[in-house]
C-alpha positions as CSV (number, residue, x, y, z in Angstrom):
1,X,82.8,91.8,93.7
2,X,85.3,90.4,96.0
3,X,88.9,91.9,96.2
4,X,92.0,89.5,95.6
5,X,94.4,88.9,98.7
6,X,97.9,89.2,97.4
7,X,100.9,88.6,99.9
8,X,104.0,90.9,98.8
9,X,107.2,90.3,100.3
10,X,108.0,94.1,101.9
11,X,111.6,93.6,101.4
12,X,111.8,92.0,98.4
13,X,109.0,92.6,96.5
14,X,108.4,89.9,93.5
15,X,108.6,91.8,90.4
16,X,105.9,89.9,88.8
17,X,103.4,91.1,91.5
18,X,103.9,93.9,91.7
19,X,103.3,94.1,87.9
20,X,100.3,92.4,88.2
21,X,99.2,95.5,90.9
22,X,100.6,98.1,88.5
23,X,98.4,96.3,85.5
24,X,94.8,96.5,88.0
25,X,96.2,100.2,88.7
26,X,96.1,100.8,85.5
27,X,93.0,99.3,84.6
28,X,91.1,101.9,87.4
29,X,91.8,99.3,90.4
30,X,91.4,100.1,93.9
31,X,94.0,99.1,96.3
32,X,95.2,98.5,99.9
33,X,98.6,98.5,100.7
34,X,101.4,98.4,103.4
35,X,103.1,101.4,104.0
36,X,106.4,102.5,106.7
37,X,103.1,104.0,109.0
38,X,99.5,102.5,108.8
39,X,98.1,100.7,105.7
40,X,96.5,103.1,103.1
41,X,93.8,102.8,100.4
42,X,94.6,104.3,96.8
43,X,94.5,104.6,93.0
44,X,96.2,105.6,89.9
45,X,96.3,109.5,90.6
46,X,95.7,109.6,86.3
47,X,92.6,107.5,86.3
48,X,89.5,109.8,87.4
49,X,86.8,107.5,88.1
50,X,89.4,105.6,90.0
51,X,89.5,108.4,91.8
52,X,86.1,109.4,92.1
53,X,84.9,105.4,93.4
54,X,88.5,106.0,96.0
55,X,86.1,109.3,97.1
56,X,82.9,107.2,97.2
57,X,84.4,104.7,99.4
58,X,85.8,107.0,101.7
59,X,82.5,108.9,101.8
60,X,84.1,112.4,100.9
61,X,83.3,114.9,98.2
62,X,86.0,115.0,95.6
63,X,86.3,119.1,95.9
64,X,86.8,118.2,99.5
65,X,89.1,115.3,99.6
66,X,92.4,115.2,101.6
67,X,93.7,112.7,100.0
68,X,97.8,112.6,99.8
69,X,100.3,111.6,96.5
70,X,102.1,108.8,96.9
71,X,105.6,109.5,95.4
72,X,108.6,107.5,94.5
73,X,110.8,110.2,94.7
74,X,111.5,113.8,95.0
75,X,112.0,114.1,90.9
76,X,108.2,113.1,90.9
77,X,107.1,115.6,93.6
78,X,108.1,119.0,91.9
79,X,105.4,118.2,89.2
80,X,103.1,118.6,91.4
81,X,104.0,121.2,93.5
82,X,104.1,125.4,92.9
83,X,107.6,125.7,94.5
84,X,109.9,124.4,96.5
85,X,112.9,126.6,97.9
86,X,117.0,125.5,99.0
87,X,116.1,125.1,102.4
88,X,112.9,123.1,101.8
89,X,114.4,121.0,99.7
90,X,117.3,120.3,101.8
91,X,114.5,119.6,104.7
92,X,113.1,116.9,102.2
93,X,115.8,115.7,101.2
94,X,116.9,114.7,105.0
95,X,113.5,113.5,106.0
96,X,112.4,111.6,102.8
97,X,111.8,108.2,102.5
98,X,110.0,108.7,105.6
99,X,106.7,108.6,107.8
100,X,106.0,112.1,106.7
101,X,103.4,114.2,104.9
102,X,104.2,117.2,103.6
103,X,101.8,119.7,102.7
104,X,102.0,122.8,99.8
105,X,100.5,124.7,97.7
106,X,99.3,122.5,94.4
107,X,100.5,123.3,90.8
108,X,98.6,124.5,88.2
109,X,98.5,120.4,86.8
110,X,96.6,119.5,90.3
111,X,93.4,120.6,89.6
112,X,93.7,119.8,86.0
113,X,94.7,116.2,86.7
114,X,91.3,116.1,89.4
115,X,89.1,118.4,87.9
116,X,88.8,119.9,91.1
117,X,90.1,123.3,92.5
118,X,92.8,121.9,95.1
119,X,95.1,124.4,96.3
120,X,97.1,122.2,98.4
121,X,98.5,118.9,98.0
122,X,99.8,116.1,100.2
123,X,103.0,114.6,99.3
124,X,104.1,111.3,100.4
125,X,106.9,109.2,100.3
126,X,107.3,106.4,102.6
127,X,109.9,104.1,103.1
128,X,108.5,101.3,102.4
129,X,109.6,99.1,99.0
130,X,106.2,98.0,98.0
131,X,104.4,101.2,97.4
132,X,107.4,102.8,96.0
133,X,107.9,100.4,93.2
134,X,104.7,100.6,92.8
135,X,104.7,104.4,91.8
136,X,108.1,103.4,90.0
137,X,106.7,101.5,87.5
138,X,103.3,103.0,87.1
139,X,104.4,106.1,86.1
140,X,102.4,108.1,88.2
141,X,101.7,108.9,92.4
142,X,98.9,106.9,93.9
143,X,96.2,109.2,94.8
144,X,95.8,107.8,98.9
145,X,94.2,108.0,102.3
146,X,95.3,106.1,105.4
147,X,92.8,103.7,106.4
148,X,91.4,105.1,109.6
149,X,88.3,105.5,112.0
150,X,85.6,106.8,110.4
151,X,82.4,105.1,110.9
152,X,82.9,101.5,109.0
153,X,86.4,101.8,109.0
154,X,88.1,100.7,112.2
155,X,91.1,103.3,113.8
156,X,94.2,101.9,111.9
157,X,93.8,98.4,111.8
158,X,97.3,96.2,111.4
159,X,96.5,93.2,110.7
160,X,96.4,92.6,106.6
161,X,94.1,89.8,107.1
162,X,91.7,92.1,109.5
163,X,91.5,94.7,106.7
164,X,90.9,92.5,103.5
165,X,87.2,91.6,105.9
166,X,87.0,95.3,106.1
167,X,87.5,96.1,102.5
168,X,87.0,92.7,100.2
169,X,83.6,94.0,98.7
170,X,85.3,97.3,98.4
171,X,88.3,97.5,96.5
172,X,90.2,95.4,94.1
173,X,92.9,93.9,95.5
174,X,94.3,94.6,99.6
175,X,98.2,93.4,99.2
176,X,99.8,91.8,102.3
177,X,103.0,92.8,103.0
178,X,102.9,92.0,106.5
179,X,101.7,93.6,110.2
180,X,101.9,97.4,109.7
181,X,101.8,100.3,112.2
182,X,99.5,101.9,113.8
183,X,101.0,105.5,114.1
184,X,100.3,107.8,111.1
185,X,102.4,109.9,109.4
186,X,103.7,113.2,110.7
187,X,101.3,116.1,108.8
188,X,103.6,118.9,108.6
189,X,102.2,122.2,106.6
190,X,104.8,123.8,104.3
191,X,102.5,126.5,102.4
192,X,103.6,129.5,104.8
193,X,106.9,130.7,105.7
194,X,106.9,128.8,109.2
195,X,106.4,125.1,109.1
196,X,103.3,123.7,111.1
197,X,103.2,120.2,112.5
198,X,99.6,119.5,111.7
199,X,99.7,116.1,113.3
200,X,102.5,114.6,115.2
201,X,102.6,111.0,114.2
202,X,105.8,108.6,113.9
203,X,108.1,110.8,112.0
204,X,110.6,112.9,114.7
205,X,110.0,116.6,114.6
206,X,113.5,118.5,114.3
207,X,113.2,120.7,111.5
């Protein structure tokens, strides 16, 4: 198997691409795709064995992944989530689209969705076009990692080109959408009382 390399304009995305990515989504593709940080590998969050080969490639166990939601926006993320207060969502709503990751406690639909007992869940939602219309049309969040260090994978790699030679007998289709970062998305933990910046990437901290 060799993945397709598909250039995507980032600020204009063609509609008809990024149909064509929603239909291999659909069909249990794997893909890698630009975001407003580093480029990130993903799936349909609704298709499990996309989501178990996503874990395969990334050499975790599903019960252990870390894996973030890619959502289009915050409409999509309260599915997902057990709560989110006034002042939280205010906090969202100032800092989304962004280069952020928030994390919380899962809803009861997580682990039903995974089959796997998360209690926390990553939610994502860059500002980026691609990505977003991506989740737009499919429906559904990508279930996604960052594409990082760790062992065969080099430490955020920008160049599109760079990573389709990384990836092209891994995933389906690696979409171009230009140089991205190579700062990560500010973690910030939400499932206590008192934020926690888990890691300090490219979003500002002044909550």
């Amino acid at each position: 198997m060799t993945a397709e390399l598909l250039t995507i304009h980032p600020l204009n995305p063609e509609p008809r691409k990024i149909d064509y990515v929603v239909n291999m989504l659909r069909q249990g593709g794997i893909i890698v795709y630009p975001t407003d940080t580093i480029y990130g590998i993903g799936c349909d969050l609704m298709n499990r064995k996309a989501v178990e080969r996503l874990c395969r490639i990334m050499n975790v166990k599903p019960q252990k992944m870390d894996l973030s939601f890619i959502c289009h926006d915050l409409s999509h993320i309260s599915v997902y989530v057990k709560r989110i207060d006034t002042p939280m969502f205010k906090l969202l709503k100032k800092t989304l689209p962004g280069p952020y990751t928030f994390i919380f406690e899962s809803s009861s639909k997580v682990p039903k969705i995974l089959d796997v007992n998360k209690k926390t869940v990553g939610i994502r939602i860059p500002d980026h076009h691609i990505p977003r219309m991506i989740v737009e049309q499919l429906g559904n969040p990508l279930i996604t990692s960052s594409i990082k260090d760790d062992d065969h994978i080099k430490e955020y790699t920008t160049d599109p080109e760079e990573i389709y030679e990384d990836f092209k007998h891994q995933v389906d289709l690696v979409i171009d959408g230009g140089a991205g970062g190579n700062i990560p998305s500010t973690v910030v933990d939400c499932t206590s009382d008192e934020l926690v910046v888990v890691r300090k990437g490219l979003g500002v901290v002044d909550f």
